[in-house]
C-alpha positions in Angstrom: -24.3 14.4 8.6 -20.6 14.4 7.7 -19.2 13.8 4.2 -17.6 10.4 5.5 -21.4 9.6 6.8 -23.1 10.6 3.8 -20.3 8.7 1.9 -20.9 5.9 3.4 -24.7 5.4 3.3 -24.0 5.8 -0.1 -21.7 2.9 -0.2 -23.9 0.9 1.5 -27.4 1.9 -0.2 -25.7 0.8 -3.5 -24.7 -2.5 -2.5 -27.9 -4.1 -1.0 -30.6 -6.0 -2.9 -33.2 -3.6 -4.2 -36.4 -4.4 -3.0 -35.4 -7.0 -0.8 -38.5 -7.7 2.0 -36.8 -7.8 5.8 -38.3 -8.8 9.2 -40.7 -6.2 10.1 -40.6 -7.6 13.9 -36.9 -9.2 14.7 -34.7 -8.9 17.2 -32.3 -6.3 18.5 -29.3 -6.5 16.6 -26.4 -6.4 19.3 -24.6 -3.5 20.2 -21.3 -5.7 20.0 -21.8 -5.7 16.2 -20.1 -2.7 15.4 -17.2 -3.8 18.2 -13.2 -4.1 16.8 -12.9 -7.9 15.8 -9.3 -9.0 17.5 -7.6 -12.2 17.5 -5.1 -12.6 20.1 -4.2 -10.8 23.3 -4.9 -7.5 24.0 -1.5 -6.8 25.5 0.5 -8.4 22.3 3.2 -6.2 21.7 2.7 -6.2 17.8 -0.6 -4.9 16.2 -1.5 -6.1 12.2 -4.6 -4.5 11.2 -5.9 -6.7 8.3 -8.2 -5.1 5.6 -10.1 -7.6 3.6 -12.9 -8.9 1.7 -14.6 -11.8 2.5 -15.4 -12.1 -1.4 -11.7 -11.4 -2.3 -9.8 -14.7 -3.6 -6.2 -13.4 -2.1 -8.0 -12.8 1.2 -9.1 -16.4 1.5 -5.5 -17.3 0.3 -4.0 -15.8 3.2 -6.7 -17.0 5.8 -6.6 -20.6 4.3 -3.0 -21.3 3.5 -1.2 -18.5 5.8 -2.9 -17.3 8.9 -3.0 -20.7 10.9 0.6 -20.3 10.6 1.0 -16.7 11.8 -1.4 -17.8 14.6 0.4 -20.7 16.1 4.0 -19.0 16.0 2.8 -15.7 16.6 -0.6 -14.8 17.5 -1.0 -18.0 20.2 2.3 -16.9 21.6 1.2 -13.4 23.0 3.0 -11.7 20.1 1.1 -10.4 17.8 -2.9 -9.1 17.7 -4.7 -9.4 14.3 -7.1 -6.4 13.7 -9.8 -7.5 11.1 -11.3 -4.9 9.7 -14.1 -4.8 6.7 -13.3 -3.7 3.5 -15.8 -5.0 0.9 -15.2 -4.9 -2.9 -18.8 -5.9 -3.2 -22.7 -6.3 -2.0 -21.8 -10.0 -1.8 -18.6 -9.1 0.1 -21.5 -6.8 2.5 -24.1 -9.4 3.1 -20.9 -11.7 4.4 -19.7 -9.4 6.3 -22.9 -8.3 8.0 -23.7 -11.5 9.0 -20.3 -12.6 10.2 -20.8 -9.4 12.7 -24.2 -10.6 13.6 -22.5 -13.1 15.6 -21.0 -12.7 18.7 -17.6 -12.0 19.1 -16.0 -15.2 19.9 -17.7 -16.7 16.9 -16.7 -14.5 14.9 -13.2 -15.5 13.8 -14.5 -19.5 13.7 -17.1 -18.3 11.0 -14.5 -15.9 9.0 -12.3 -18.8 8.8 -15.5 -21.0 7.1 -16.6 -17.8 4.9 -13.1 -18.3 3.7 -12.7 -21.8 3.3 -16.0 -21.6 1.4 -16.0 -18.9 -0.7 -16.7 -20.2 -4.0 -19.7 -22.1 -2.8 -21.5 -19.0 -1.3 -20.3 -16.3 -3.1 -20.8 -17.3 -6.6 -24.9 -18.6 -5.6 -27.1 -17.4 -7.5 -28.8 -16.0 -4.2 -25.8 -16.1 -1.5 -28.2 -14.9 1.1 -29.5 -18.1 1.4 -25.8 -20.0 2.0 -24.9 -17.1 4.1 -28.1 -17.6 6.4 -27.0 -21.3 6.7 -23.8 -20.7 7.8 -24.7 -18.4 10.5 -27.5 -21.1 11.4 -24.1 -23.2 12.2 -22.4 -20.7 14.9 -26.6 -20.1 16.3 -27.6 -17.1 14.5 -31.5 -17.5 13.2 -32.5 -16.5 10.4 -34.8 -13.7 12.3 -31.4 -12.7 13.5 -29.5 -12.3 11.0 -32.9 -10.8 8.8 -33.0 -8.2 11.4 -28.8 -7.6 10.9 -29.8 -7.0 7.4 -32.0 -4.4 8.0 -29.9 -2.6 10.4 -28.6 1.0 8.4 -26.6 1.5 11.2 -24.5 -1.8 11.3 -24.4 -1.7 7.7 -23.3 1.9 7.9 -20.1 0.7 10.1 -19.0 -2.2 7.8 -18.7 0.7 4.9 -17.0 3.6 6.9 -14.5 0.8 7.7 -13.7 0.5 4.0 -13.5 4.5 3.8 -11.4 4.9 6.9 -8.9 2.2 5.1 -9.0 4.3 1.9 -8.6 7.8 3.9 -5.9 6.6 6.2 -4.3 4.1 5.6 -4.2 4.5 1.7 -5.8 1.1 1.1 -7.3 0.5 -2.7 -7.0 -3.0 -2.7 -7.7 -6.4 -0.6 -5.9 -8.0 1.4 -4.0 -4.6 2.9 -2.0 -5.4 6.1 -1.1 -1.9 8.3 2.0 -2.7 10.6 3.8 0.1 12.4 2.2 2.4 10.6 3.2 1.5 6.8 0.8 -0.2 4.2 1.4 -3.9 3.0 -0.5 -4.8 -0.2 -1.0 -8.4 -1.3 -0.6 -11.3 0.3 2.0 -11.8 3.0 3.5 -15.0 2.8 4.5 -16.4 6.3 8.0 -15.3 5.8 7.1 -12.1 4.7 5.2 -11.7 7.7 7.5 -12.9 9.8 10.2 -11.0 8.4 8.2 -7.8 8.9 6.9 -8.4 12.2 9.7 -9.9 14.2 12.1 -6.5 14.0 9.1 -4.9 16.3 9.1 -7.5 18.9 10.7 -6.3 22.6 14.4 -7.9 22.6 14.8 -11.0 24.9 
């Protein structure tokens, strides 16, 4: 096992519930779990890679007040592809996120856009496994599912090394961290931030 594998079953061991029962019989969880979450065209000239935290408060300020924005003038238009990758501060911010890729993949943005809208009612429950599981019960993932998503090392596994690849390549310590021709944005980006970042890479009319 590497050192970024061994890291990151560390990472992961640490933030799931001790002694929490799974499913002993559930489902496969599918292989397009550990796929790249994209929104927008493949063949958008511009590529943002977004590292975030579904339990981070300046994430949910840039998917709630911000990105419908960048998506209508930008992403919608064929110029720019959002990269979402995991980068959880937390457990909570790991349970989220492994149930958000429980779902298939053109659910996936639809249910990150409630986890933010909603992120003080699941992630400060006193258990948020349960509002988690209820939410994914609204895009059709059953509890079963999502139980056997849980107990998947592998998956888990993934959503951690996404974190350490941000740390070890990209330089990323905090949430949200936008990558954009190769340079690190920390913070939120406003729309005009973003815009006046982006728009200098477009192809020239």
């Amino acid at each position: 096992m590497s050192l970024a594998q061994t890291l990151a079953a560390a990472m992961a061991a640490t933030f799931l519930f001790a002694g929490t029962a799974l499913a002993q019989q559930a489902p496969a969880v599918p292989a397009s779990a550990t796929a790249p979450r994209v929104l927008g065209s493949p063949d958008a000239p511009v590529e943002v890679v977004e590292y975030a935290s579904l339990t981070c408060h300046h994430c949910a300020t840039f998917h709630n007040d911000v990105l419908p924005q960048v998506k209508k003038e930008f992403i919608d238009t064929g110029k720019v592809r959002l990269v979402y990758r995991d980068f959880p501060l937390d457990r909570v911010g790991l349970e989220a996120a492994t149930m958000a890729r429980c779902l298939p993949p053109e659910r996936y943005f639809p249910v990150l856009s409630l986890l933010f809208a909603k992120q003080d009612d699941w992630s400060h429950a006193k258990d948020p496994i349960e509002p988690l599981a209820r939410i994914g019960a609204l895009a059709g993932l059953s509890r079963q599912a999502y139980d056997a998503c849980r107990a998947d090392k592998a998956l888990q596994d993934s959503i951690v090394q996404s974190r350490y690849e941000g740390e070890q390549k990209h330089g990323v310590d905090s949430t949200p961290s936008f990558v954009i021709d190769g340079n690190t944005l920390k913070g939120v980006l406003r729309f005009e931030e973003f815009k006046k970042t982006v728009e200098p890479l477009l192809p020239k009319p």
